[in-house]
SELOTOR-878692 format. One record per residue (C-alpha): x, y, z; residue in three letters. Coordinates in steps of 0.5 Angstrom, whole numbers, plus 500, padded with zeros to 3 digits. Each point is the difference from the previous one (the first is absolute). Layout:
<recs>
XYZAla ...
</recs>
This chain:
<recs>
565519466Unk 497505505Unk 493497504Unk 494504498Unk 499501508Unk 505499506Unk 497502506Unk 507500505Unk 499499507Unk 493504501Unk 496501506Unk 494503501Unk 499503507Unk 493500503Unk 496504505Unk 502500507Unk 496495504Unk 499495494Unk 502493502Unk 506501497Unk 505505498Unk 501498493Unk 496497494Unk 504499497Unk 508499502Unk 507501496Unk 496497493Unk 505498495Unk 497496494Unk 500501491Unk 495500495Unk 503499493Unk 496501493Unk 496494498Unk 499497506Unk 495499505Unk 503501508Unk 495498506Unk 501503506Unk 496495504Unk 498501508Unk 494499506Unk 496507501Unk 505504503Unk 506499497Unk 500507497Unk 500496492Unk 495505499Unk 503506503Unk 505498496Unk 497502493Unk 497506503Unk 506503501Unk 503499493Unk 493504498Unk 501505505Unk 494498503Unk 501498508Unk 495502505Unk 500507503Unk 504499507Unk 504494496Unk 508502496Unk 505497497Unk 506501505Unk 506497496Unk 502497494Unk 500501492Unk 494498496Unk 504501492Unk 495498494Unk 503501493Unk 506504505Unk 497505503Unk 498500508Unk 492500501Unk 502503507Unk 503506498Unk 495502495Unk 495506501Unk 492497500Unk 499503493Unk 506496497Unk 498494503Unk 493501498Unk 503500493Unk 504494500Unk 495496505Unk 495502495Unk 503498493Unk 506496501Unk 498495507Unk 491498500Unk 498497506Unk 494495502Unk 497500505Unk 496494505Unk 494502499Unk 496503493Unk 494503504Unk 504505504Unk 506502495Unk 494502495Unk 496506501Unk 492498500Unk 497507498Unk 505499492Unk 499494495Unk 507496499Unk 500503494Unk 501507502Unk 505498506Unk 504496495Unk 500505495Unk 502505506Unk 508497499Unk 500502493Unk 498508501Unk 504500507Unk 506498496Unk 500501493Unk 497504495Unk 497496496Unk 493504498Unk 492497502Unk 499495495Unk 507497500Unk 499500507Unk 494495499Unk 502495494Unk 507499505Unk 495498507Unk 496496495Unk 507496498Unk 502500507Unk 494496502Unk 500495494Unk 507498502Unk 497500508Unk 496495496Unk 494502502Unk 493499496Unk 497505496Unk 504506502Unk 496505498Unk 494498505Unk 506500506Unk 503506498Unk 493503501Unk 498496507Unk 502502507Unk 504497505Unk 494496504Unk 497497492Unk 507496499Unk 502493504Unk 506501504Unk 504497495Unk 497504495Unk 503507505Unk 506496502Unk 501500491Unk 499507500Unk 505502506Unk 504496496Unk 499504494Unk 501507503Unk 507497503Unk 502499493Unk 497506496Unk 507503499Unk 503493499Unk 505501508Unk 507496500Unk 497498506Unk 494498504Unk 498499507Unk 495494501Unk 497501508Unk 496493501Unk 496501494Unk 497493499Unk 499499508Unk 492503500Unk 499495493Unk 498494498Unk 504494498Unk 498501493Unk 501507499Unk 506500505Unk 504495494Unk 497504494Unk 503507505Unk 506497500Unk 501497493Unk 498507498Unk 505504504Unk 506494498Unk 498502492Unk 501507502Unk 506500503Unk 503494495Unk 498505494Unk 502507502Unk 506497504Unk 498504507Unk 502498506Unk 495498506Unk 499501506Unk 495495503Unk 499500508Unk 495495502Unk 500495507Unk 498494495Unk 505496497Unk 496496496Unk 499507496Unk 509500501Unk 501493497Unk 495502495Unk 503507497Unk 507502504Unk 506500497Unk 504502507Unk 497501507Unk 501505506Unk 498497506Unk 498504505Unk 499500507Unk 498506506Unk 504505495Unk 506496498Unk 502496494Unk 501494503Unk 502496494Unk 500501492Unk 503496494Unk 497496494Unk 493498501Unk 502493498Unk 505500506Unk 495503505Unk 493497498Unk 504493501Unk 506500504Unk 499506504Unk 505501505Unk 496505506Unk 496498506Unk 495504498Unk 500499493Unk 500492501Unk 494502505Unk 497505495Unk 500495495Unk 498494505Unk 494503501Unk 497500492Unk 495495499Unk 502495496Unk 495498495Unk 500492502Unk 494498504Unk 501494505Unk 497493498Unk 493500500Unk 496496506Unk 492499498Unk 497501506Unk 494496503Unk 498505505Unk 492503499Unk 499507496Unk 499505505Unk 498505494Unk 496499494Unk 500505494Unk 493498496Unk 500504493Unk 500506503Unk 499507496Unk 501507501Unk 499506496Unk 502507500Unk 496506496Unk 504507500Unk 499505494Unk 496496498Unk 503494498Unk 499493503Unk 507496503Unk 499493501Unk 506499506Unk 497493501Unk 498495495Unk 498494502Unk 505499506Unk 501494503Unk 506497506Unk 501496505Unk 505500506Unk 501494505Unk 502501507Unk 506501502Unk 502502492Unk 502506496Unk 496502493Unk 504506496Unk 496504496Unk 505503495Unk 498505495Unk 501507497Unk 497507502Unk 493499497Unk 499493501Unk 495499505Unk 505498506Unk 499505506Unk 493501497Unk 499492502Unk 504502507Unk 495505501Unk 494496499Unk 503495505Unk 500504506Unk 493503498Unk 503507498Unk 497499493Unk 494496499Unk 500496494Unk 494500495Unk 499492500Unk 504494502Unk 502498507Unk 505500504Unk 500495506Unk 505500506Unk 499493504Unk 493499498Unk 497507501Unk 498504494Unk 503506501Unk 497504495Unk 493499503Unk 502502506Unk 498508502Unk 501504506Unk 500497508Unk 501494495Unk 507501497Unk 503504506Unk 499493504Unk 504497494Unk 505505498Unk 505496504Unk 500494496Unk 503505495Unk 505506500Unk 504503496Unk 508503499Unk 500506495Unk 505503496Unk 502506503Unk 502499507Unk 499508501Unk 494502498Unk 497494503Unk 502501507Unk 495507503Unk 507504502Unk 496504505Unk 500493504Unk 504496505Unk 503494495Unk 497496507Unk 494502499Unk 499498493Unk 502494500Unk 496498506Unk 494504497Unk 496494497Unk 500496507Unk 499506503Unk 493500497Unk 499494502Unk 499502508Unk 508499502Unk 503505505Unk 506502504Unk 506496502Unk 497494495Unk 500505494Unk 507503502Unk 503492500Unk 496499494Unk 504505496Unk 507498503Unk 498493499Unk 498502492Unk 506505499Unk 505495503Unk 496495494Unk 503504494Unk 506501503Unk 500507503Unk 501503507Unk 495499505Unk 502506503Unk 497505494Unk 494499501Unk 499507502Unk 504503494Unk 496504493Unk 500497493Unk 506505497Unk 504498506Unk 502492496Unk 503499493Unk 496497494Unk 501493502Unk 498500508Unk 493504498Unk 500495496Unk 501495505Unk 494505504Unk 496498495Unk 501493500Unk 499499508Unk 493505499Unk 498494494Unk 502494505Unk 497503507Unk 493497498Unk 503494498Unk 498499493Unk 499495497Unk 501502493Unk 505506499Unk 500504493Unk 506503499Unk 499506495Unk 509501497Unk 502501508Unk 507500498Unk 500505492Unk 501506504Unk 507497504Unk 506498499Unk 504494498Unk 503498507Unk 494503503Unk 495496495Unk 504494502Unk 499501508Unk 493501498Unk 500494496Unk 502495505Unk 496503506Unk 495498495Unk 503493499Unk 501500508Unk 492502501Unk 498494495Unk 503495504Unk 499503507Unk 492501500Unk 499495494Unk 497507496Unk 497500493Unk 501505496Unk 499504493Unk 506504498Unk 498505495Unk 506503495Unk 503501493Unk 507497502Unk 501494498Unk 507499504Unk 495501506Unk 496496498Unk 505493499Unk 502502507Unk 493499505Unk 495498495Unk 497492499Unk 496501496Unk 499507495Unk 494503495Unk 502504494Unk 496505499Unk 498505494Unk 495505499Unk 495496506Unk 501493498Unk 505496503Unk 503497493Unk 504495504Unk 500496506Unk 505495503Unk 506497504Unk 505507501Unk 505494498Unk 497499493Unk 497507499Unk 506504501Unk 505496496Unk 495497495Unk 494503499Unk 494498495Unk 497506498Unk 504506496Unk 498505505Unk 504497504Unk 505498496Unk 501508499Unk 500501507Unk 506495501Unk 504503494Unk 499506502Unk 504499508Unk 506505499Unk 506496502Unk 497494499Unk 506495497Unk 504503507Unk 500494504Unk 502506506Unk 495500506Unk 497496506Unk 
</recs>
C-alpha cells in the first residue's frame, strides 16, 4: 500500500552564517493512513522545519535544497504556491504549539473557524454556521454557541487549543501535523488534547504527524517514532522498540533523561521550619469580578528540604510564590522566614531581609536585563550591599563556577547562552545572597529534557552542598518525584493535599489529586530516570 506521506532524503538549507548548514539533512521516513508517527527531537533538531516544509511554510532565507516530499502521490516540492495552498488547506491540517498566536485576536473563533469553509467550499452562510457549531461540539467544547461567539483572549488555552484543532479538521484532512500542541497545557487538558486527537485519527483513519520532545506525550499516542538530532533521523522504528529498547546514544540519553514517575523513599526530617505559611489569603479584582487566588493557605519547609506546590494554571501556586518574595501582598495570613514575619516587614526593613529569601523565575530570558553584563546581574544584590572591585569580580566566578558555568563569561550578554545556562545565571543570581530559603516558580517548563535533567541534578548538587531549602513550584508531577520531599496540591487557592512525594504522588487521597495522577501521559511507561 502506497504511504500517505514519504518524504525521501530531504534537506533543507539554512542562511549563510546559521550554526549549521542545514536543518534538516537527507530525511527519509513514511506516515501511513491510521497511524500516529512521532517525530521526536531537542530544539534545533530541525523537527519543526520539517513539517514547515511539507506546508510550505519555511521562514524567508530558508529552502528545501534536495529531496521528495510525496503526499497521496504528488511532489509538494514541485507544486506551485497556489496548488500547495489547496492541497495543505483541504487534504493536510496543522496544528500549531501555541493557540494565542496561531488565532487572530481581532475575529471570534467562530468566524476564524468558519473561514476554512468559505476559502474552501462552497457551502452558503448558514451551512457555513451549523458546520462550525458541529465541528466545535465534536472538539467537546461547552456551549458552542457562546464559544463560537468568544474571541481568543475569552477561552483557556485548552479551549483555543480545541479550536486550533477544530479548524485543522474542517475539511476532514488524510493527514494532520501536530507541533507541540500540548507542550504549553496542563496536565489534565494535555490527556484530554491527547485523548481527543486519538478519537479523531481512530475514527476518520488519518494519518498524524505528532513532533514533540516529551516522550511521555510518545509512549501515550505514538504508533512509530523519528528521532531526530541537528537535522538527521537518527534512529526510527516502532515505538514499542524505540521507547523500551532504544538503540542510539542520543535516543538512550533522550530517553534517560525523562523523569520517571518514582519518588525516592521519603526521610522525615527532624530539622527546624525556616518557613511558615499562616492561613494566607489573597484576592484579585478585574472587571468587576472577585478571584480568590489564595484561601486559607497554610505549609511548612523545614531546613535543608524541598516542599513541591503542584497544580494546575488558575490554582494559586505562582501567586503564593509571588507572595513569598513580597512581589504580592497577601490580604491576611503570615508568612514567617525563621522567626520573622515578613508580611509585616515594609521599606528599609524588608530589603535587609531579602536575602533570607530569593527566587528562580521561569523565563530565564526575560529575567535577566539584556542590556547588562550577565556578571553584573548575578552580583548585583551584594553589590548593593557595599561590595566593590577585585571581591565583587571574584564573587561572580566563584557563583558561576557554583551552577557549573565558565568563570571566564562573566563579561558576556543574556542572548549570548542557551535556555539552560541563563537559567543556571538565574539560579547563581538566586544563590549569591545566600538564601536561606530558594522558591523556585517552574525553572525547568521552558527547557528541554536533557537540559531539564542537567538543571535538575545542579539542584540536587546545591541541596546537598549548601544545605538549601527550597519550594518548587510546577504542574509537572515527573518533576516533582525527582526533587521533592514533601508535595502540596493545589486547587482554585486551596492546597487540597499535602504530604510525603512518596505517598502523594503514587497514592494520593483526595480526587483531585487523584485526577492529576491519572492524567500523567505515558504513565504505565516504566522509561525514564
Amino acid at each position: 500500500m502506497t504511504a500517505l506521506l514519504s518524504i525521501e532524503n530531504l534537506s533543507i538549507a539554512l542562511p549563510r552564517g546559521a550554526d549549521r548548514a542545514h536543518a534538516a539533512k537527507d530525511v527519509s521516513f513514511t506516515i501511513d493512513r491510521g497511524e500516529v508517527f512521532c517525530v521526536v527531537g531537542e530544539s534545533g533538531s530541525g523537527k519543526s522545519l520539517t513539517a514547515a516544509a511539507i506546508l510550505g511554510l519555511l521562514p524567508p532565507g530558508v529552502r528545501a535544497s534536495g529531496g521528495r516530499i510525496l503526499f497521496e502521490g504528488q511532489d509538494l516540492l514541485q507544486l506551485s504556491l497556489p496548488d500547495l495552498r489547496r492541497i495543505s488547506g483541504k487534504r493536510i491540517g496543522m496544528v500549531f504549539q501555541d493557540p494565542m498566536t496561531a488565532l487572530n485576536p481581532l475575529h471570534t473563533v467562530g468566524s476564524q473557524v468558519a473561514e476554512t469553509f468559505r476559502i474552501h467550499t462552497s457551502l452558503g452562510r448558514a451551512e457555513i454556521a451549523d458546520r462550525v457549531l458541529d465541528l466545535l461540539e465534536t472538539m467537546r467544547l461547552p456551549e458552542p454557541r457562546q464559544i463560537a461567539r468568544a474571541y481568543p483572549h475569552e477561552l483557556s488555552g485548552g479551549q483555543r487549543q480545541r479550536c486550533v484543532i477544530a479548524m485543522a479538521m474542517a475539511l476532514e484532512p488524510a493527514l494532520l501535523i501536530a507541533d507541540e500542541p500540548t507542550t504549553a497545557l496542563d496536565v489534565t487538558t494535555q490527556a484530554q488534547i491527547l485523548g481527543l486527537i486519538r478519537d479523531l485519527q481512530a475514527r476518520r483513519g488519518m494519518g498524524v504527524m505528532f513532533i514533540t520532545h516529551d516522550f511521555g506525550v510518545v509512549a501515550e499516542v505514538a504508533t512509530r517514532i523519528a528521532v531526530m538530532r541537528q537535522g538527521e533521523v537518527v534512529e526510527q522504528g516502532e515505538a514499542a522498540t524505540i521507547l523500551n529498547r532504544p538503540r542510539h546514544p542520543y535516543s538512550q540519553a533522550l530517553i534517560a533523561a525523562m523523569p520517571a514517575l518514582r519518588p525516592p523513599p521519603y526521610q522525615p526530617s527532624t530539622a527546624a521550619p525556616v518557613l511558615s505559611v499562616e492561613g494566607v489569603h489573597k484576592t484579585y479584582r478585574r472587571r468587576g469580578r472577585t478571584v480568590a487566588a489564595l484561601k486559607d493557605v497554610s505549609l511548612t519547609l523545614r531546613r535543608g528540604t524541598t516542599l513541591g506546590v503542584v497544580g494546575e494554571s488558575g490554582s494559586g501556586k505562582s501567586t503564593l510564590a509571588r507572595c513569598l518574595v513580597k512581589l504580592v501582598e497577601p490580604e491576611q495570613g503570615a508568612i514567617r522566614v525563621l522567626d520573622t514575619d515578613i508580611t509585616r516587614l515594609s521599606g528599609s526593613a524588608w530589603r535587609a531581609q531579602t536575602g533570607r529569601i530569593q527566587m528562580v523565575f521561569q523565563d530565564p530570558f526575560t529575567s535577566l536585563n539584556p542590556r547588562r553584563r550577565v556578571g553584573d546581574l548575578v552580583t548585583q544584590g551584594i553589590a548593593m550591599r557595599g561590595i566593590r572591585g577585585p571581591d565583587l569580580k571574584d564573587r561572580a566566578e566563584d557563583l558561576f563556577r557554583l551552577v557549573g558555568l565558565d568563570p571566564a563569561a562573566i563579561d558576556r550578554f543574556p542572548h549570548e547562552f542557551s535556555g539552560g545556562q541563563r537559567q543556571r545565571i538565574g539560579l547563581a543570581r538566586a544563590l549569591a545572597l545566600e538564601p536561606d530559603v530558594l522558591v523556585a516558580d517552574e525553572p525547568v517548563s521552558a527547557l528541554d529534557l536533557s537540559v531539564q535533567a542537567q538543571v535538575l541534578d545542579l539542584l540536587a548538587s546545591l541541596r546537598r552542598k549548601l544545605g538549601l531549602s527550597m519550594v518548587f513550584i510546577t504542574h509537572d508531577l515527573r518533576v516533582a518525584a525527582q526533587v521533592c520531599d514533601r508535595v502540596a496540591i493545589m486547587q482554585r487557592g486551596e492546597v487540597v493535599e499535602e504530604g510525603p512525594a512518596e505517598t502523594l504522588l503514587t497514592a494520593p487521597t483526595h480526587p483531585y489529586s487523584r485526577e492529576l495522577l491519572a492524567a500523567v501521559p505515558g504513565r504505565g511507561w516504566a522509561g525514564g530516570r
